[in-house]
C-alpha positions in Angstrom: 0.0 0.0 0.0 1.1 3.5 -0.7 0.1 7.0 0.7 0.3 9.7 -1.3 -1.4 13.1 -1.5 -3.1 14.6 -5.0 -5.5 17.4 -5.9 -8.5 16.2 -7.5 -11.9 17.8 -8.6 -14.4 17.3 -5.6 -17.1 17.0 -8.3 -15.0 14.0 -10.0 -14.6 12.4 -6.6 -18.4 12.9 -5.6 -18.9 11.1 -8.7 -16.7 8.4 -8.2 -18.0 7.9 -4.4 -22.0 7.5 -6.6 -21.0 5.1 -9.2 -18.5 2.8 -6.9 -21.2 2.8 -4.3 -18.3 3.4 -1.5 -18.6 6.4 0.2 -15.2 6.6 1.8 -13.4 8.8 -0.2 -9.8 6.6 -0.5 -11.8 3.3 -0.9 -13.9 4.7 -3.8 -10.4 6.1 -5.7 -8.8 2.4 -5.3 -11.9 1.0 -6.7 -12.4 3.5 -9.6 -8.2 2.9 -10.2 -8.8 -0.9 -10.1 -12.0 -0.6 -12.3 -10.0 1.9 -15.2 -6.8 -0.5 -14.9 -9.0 -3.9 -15.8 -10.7 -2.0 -18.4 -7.8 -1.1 -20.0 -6.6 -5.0 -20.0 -9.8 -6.1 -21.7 -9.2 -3.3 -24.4 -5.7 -4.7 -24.8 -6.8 -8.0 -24.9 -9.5 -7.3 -27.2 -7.3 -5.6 -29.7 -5.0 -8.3 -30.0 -7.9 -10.9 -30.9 -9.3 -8.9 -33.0 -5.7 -8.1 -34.7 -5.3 -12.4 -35.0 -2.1 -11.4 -32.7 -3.4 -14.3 -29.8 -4.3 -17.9 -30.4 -7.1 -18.2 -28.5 -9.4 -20.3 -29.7 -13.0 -19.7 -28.3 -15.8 -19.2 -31.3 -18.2 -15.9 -30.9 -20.8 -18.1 -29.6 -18.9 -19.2 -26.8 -17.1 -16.1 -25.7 -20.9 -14.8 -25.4 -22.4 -17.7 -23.5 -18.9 -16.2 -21.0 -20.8 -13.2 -20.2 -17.5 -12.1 -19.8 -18.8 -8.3 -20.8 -21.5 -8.5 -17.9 -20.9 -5.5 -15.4 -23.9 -6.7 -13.5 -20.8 -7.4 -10.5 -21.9 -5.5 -7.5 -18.7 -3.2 -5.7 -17.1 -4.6 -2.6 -17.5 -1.5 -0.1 
């Protein structure tokens, strides 16, 4: 764990605190963080299958039985 000290936008972080659900202003940031960095793995990942640059071998209709695009997963507060 780190502590560090930033200046952000309380309208941004009021924001943030609504969509996580987590009011607590340092557990809502972490969440938001965690939340930005996995969506920017499953852009990476989707660009590389959709490039042919992975061998993964799943057809369309079973990457959609997954659900692996369902953001139905409720926040841990």
């Amino acid at each position: 764990m780190m502590r560090i000290t930033v200046e952000l936008d309380e309208n941004q972080i009021d924001e943030v605190s609504r969509l996580t659900g987590v009011k607590k202003k340092s557990p809502a940031i972490a969440e938001a963080i965690q939340e930005f960095i996995r969506q920017k793995e499953r852009e990476a990942f989707l660009k590389q299958v959709l490039a042919g640059e992975t061998d993964y071998q799943m057809t369309n209709e079973q990457i959609e039985q997954t659900n692996v695009w369902d953001e139905t997963t409720p926040s841990e507060s």
